[in-house]
C-alpha positions in Angstrom: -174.1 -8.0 -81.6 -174.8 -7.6 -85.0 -174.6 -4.2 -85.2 -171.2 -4.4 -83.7 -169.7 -7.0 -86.1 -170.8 -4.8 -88.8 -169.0 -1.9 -87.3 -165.9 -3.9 -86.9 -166.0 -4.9 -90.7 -166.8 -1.1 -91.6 -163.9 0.1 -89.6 -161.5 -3.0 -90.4 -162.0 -1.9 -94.3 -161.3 2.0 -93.5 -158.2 1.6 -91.2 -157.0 -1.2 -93.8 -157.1 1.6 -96.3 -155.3 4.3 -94.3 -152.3 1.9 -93.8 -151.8 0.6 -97.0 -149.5 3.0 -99.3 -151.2 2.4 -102.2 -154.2 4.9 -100.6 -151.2 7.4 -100.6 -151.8 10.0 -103.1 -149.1 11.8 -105.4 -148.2 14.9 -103.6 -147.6 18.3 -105.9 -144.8 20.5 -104.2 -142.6 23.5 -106.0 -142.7 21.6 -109.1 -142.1 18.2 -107.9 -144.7 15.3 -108.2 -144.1 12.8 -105.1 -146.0 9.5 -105.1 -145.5 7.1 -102.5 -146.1 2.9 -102.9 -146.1 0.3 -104.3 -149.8 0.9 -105.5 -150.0 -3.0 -106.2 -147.6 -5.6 -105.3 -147.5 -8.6 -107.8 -144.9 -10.8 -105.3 -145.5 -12.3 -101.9 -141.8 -12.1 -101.5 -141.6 -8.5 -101.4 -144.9 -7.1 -99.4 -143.2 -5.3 -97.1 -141.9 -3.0 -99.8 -142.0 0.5 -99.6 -141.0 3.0 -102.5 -141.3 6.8 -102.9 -141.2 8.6 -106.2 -140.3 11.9 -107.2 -140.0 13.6 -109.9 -138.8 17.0 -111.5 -139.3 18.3 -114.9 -138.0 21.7 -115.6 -135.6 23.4 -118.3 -136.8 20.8 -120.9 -135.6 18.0 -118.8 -136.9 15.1 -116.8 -135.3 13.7 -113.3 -137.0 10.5 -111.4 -135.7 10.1 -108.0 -136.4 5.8 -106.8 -136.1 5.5 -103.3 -137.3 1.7 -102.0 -137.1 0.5 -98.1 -138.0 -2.9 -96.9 -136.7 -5.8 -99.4 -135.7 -8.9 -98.0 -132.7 -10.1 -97.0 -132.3 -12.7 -100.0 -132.2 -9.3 -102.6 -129.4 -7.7 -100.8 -126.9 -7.1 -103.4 -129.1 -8.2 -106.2 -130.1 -5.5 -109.0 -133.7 -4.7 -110.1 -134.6 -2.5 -113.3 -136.9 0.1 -112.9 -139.0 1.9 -115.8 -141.6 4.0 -116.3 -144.6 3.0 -118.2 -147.6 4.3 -119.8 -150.7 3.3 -118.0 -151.6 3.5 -114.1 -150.8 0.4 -112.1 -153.6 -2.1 -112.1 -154.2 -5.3 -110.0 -152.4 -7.5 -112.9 -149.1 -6.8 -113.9 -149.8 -5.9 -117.2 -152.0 -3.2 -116.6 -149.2 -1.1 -116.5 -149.0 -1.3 -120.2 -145.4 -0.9 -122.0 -142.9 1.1 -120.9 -143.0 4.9 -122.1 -141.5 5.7 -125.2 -140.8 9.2 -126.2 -141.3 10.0 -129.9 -137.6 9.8 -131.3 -136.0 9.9 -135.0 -135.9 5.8 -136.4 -132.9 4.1 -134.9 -132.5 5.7 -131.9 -131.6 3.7 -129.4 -134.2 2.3 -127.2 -132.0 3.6 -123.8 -132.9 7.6 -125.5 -136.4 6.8 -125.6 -137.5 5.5 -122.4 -136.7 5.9 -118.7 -134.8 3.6 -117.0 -133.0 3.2 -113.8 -131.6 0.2 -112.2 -131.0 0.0 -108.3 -129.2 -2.0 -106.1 -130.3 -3.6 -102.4 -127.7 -2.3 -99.5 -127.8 -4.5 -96.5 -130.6 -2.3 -94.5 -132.8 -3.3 -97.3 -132.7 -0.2 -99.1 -131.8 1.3 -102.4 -132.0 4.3 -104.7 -132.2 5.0 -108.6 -132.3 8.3 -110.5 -132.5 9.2 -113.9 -132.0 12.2 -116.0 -133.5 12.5 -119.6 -132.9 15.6 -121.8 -136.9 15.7 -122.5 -139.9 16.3 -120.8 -142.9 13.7 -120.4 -146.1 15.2 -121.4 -149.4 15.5 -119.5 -150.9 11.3 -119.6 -148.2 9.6 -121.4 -146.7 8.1 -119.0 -148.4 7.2 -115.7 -146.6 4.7 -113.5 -143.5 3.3 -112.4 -142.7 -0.4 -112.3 -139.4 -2.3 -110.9 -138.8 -5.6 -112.1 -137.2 -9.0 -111.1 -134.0 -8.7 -112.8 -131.4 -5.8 -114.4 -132.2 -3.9 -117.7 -130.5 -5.9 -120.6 -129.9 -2.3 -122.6 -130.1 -4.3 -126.3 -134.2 -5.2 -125.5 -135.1 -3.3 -122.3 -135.8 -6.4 -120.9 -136.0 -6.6 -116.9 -137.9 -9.7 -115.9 -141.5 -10.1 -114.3 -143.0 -7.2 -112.9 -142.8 -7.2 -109.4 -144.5 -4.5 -108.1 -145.8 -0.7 -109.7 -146.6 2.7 -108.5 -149.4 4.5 -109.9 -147.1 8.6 -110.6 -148.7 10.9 -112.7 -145.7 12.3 -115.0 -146.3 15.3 -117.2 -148.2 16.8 -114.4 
């Protein structure tokens, strides 16, 4: 009997991690880094979340494909910034770190240093985001990618709580 519970537990932990996307890892095809998440979900509201990530760097240029599945029906229509930050997701929001800044000339504008891309919820609970930067991100600057609760405000790059992050390796 006990030897069966413990078997249970064993194999409850193992298929737990098999079916959650966070144990998905970042898949390297023809120049294109795919990750598939969230990693860590920081909102009851939205567990049944599902993103994919890809990205392409080539010709001295960056593009970030956001494709989510999943929202609920309350964030249909809504808009949610997405950026992309310097540290890999953690189980706090924070651990994420701040969002990736290129090294730019003083003044420019916070929009040409960082990567941003807001999406909007369709009714099937889906959306999609892509930016294009003219620059390249290099190897362990820049290591995840977090949407937040509200739209960028462009002035501050403000977006609202973090609501969930995907743990991409950029620069790869």
């Amino acid at each position: 009997m006990r030897r069966a519970a413990v078997v249970s537990v064993v194999a409850g932990a193992v298929f737990g991690l098999l079916a959650t996307p966070a144990a998905a890892c970042p898949q390297h095809r023809a120049g294109v880094i795919k990750a598939k998440g969230p990693t860590y979900t920081y909102h009851r509201g939205y567990t049944r979340v599902k993103e994919v990530v890809a990205v392409r760097s080539a010709r001295g240029r960056t593009v970030v494909d956001l494709y989510v599945s999943g929202f609920p029906r309350s964030a249909v229509g809504r808009r949610f910034g997405a950026h992309v930050h310097r540290n890999k997701c953690g189980p706090r929001p924070v651990q994420a770190g701040r969002a990736y800044q290129r090294q730019a000339r003083r003044g420019t504008p916070l929009r040409a240093r960082e990567i941003w891309m807001d999406l909007r919820i369709r009714r099937d609970g889906r959306g999609h985001a892509r930016a294009v930067v003219p620059w390249r991100i290099p190897r362990g600057h820049a290591n995840s990618l977090v949407i937040h609760s509200k739209p960028t405000i462009s002035r501050s790059a403000e977006a609202g709580a973090r609501l969930f992050c995907t743990t991409v390796p950029f620069g790869r």
